[in-house]
C-alpha positions as CSV (number, residue, x, y, z in Angstrom):
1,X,-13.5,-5.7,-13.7
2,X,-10.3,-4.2,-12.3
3,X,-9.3,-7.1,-10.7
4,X,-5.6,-8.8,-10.4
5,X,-3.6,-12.1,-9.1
6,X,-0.8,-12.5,-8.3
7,X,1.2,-15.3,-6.7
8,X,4.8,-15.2,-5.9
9,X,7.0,-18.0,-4.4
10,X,10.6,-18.2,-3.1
11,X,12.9,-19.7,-0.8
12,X,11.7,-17.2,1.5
13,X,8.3,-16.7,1.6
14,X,5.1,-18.0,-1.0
15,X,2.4,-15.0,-1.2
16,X,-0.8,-14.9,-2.5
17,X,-2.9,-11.6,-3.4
18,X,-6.3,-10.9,-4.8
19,X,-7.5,-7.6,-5.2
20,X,-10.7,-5.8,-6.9
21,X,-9.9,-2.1,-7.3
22,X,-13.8,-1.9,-7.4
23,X,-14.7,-3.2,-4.4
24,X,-15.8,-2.3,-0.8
25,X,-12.9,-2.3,1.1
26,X,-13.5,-6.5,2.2
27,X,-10.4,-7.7,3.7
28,X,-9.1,-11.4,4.5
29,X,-5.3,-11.0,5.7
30,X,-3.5,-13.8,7.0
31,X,0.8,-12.9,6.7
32,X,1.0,-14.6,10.1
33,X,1.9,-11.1,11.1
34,X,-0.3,-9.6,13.3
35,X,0.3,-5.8,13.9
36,X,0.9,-5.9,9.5
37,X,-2.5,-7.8,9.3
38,X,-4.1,-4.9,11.1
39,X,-2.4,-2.8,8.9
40,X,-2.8,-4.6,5.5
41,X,-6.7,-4.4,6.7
42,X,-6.6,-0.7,6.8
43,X,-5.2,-0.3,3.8
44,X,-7.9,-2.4,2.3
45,X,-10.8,-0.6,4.3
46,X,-9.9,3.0,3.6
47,X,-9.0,2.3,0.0
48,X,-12.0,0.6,-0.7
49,X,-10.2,-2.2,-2.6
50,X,-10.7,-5.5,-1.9
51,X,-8.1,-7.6,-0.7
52,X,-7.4,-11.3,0.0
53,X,-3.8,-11.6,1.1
54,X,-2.2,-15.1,2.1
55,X,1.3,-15.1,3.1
56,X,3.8,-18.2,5.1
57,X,7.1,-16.9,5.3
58,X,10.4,-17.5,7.4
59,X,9.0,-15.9,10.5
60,X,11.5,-17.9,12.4
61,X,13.7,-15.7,11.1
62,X,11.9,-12.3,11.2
63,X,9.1,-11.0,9.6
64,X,11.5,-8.7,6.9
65,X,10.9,-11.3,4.1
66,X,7.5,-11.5,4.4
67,X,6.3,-7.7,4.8
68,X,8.7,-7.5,2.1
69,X,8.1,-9.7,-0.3
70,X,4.0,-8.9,0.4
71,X,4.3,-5.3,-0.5
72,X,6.3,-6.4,-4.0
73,X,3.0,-8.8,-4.7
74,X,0.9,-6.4,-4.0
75,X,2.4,-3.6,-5.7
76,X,2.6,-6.3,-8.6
77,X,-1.3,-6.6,-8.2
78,X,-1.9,-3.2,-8.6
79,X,0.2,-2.7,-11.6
80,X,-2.0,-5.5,-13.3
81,X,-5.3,-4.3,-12.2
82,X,-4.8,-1.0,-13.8
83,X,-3.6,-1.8,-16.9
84,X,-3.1,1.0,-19.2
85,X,-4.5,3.5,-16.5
86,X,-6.7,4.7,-18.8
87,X,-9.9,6.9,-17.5
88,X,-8.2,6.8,-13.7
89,X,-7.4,10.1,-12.0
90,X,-3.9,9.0,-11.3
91,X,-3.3,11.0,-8.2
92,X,-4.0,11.1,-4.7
93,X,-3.4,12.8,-1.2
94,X,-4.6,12.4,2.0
95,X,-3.7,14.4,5.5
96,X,-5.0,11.8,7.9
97,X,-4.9,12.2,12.0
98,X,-4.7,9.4,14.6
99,X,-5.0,10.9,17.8
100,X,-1.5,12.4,18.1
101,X,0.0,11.1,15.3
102,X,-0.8,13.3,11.7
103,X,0.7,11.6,8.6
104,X,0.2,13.1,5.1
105,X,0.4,10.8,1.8
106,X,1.0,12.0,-1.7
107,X,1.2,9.6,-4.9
108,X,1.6,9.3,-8.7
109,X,0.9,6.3,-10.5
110,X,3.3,7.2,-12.6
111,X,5.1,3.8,-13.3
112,X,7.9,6.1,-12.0
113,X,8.5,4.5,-8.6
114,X,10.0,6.6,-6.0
115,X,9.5,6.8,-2.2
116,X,10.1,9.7,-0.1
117,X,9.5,8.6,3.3
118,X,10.1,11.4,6.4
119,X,8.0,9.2,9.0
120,X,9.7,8.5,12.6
121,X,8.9,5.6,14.5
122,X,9.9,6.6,18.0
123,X,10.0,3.2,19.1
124,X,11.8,-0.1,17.7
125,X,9.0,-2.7,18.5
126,X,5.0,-2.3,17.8
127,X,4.4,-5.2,20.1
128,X,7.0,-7.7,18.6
129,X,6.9,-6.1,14.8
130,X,9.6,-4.2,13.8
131,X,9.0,-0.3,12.8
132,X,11.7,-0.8,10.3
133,X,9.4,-2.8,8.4
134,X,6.3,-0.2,7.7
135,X,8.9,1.3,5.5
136,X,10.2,-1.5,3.7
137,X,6.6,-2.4,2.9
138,X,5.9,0.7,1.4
139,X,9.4,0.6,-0.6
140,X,8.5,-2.5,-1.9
141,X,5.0,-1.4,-3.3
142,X,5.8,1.5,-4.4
143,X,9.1,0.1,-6.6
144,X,6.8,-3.0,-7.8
145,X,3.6,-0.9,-8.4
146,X,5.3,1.6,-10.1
147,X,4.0,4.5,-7.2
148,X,6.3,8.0,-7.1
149,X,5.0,8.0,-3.3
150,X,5.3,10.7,-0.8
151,X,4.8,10.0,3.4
152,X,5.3,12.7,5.7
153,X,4.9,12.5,9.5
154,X,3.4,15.8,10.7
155,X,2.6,14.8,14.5
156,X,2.8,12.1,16.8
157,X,4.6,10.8,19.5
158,X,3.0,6.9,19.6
159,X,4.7,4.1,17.2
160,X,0.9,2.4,16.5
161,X,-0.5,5.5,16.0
162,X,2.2,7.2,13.5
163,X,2.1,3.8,11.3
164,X,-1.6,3.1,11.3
165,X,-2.1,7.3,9.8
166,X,0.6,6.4,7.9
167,X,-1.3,3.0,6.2
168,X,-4.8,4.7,6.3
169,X,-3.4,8.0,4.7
170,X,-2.0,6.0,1.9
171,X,-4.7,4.3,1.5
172,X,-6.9,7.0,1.1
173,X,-4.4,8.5,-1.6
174,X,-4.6,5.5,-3.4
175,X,-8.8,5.8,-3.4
176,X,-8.5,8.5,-4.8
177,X,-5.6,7.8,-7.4
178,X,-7.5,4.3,-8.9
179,X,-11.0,6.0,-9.4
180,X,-12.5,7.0,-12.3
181,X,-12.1,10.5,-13.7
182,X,-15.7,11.1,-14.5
183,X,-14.3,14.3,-16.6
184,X,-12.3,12.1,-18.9
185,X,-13.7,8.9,-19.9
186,X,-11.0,6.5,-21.4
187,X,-8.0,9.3,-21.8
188,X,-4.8,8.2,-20.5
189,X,-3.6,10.9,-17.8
190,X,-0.8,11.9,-19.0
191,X,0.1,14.1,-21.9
192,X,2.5,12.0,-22.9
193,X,-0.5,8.9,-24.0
194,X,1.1,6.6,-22.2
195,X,1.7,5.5,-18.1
C-alpha cells in the first residue's frame, strides 16, 4: 500500500494527514478553513487519492499558517508514499476549464521542487480566504514534496473559478504522475536510477 502519515506540530498550527495514493478520491477535510476545505476536497477527488486532513491553527490570526503549514504536511505525505518512485509514471498535465476560468498544470516528481506559478487572482478575498494563499499552498507542497510544478492561468475572470481549475488541474496532473507505468514495471523513471 502506497499509503503515508504524517503529523506535524508547532507553535502555529498541529496538522494531521493521511493519504492512500491508491484510493478513490474519499475525502475528510477539516482545516477550519472553508473555501481551502472545498479546495483540499478537490484535490483529493480529481486525484483519486485519499485524503484525511485535520488541521487547528492560529486562525485568529489568519489562515497563512495553516494553508501553509498543510500544504508542507502534505507534500511530506506524498514524498513518503512514494518512496523510491519506482514503477510510477512521474509526470503529469492537465488543461482543465471552469466555466471562464482555464488553468493548465504541469509536474515532475522530480524531488527537484520548483514552482512556476503565472495564475491571477483578480480579487483579494474568496469569501473571507485570502487568494494569496492558493499559492502559498502550492509553494509549500511543491518544496516539501519535492514537485518541479508548473500552473498557468489561461482564462478566467472569477477568483473561485480560476483557483478551483487551478486545484482540480493539479490534481489531475498528479493522477496521472503517481500511477503505475504499466510499460515499466519496477524501473525507476529516470535515467539516472535514482528520484
Amino acid at each position: 500500500m502506497r499509503t503515508a502519515t504524517i503529523t506535524r506540530k508547532t507553535a502555529e498550527t498541529e496538522i494531521s494527514v493521511e493519504i492512500n495514493l491508491d484510493g478513490t478520491g474519499a475525502y475528510d477535510n477539516q482545516t477550519g478553513v472553508g473555501f481551502f476545505d472545498h479546495m483540499l476536497d478537490q484535490l483529493s477527488r480529481h486525484s483519486l487519492i485519499d485524503m484525511t486532513i485535520r488541521a487547528k491553527g492560529d486562525t485568529h490570526i489568519d489562515d497563512h499558517h495553516t494553508v501553509e503549514d498543510t500544504g508542507i504536511a502534505l507534500g511530506q505525505a506524498l514524498m513518503q508514499a512514494l518512496g523510491d518512485k519506482r514503477g510510477i509514471r512521474r509526470y503529469g498535465e492537465c488543461h482543465l476549464p471552469m466555466d471562464d476560468a482555464q488553468v493548465r498544470a504541469a509536474l515532475d516528481l522530480s524531488a527537484r521542487p520548483f514552482l512556476i506559478w503565472n495564475v491571477d487572482l483578480p480579487t483579494p478575498k474568496i469569501g473571507t480566504f485570502d487568494t494569496e494563499l492558493v499559492r502559498e499552498f502550492f509553494q509549500a507542497l511543491a518544496t516539501h514534496g519535492g514537485i518541479t510544478l508548473h500552473v498557468d492561468q489561461i482564462h478566467g475572470f472569477n477568483s473561485h473559478h480560476i483557483a478551483e481549475a487551478g486545484f482540480k488541474a493539479v490534481a489531475r496532473a498528479l493522477r496521472v504522475a503517481v500511477e503505475p507505468d504499466p510499460r515499466k514495471g519496477d524501473a525507476i523513471p529516470s535515467t539516472k536510477g535514482a528520484l
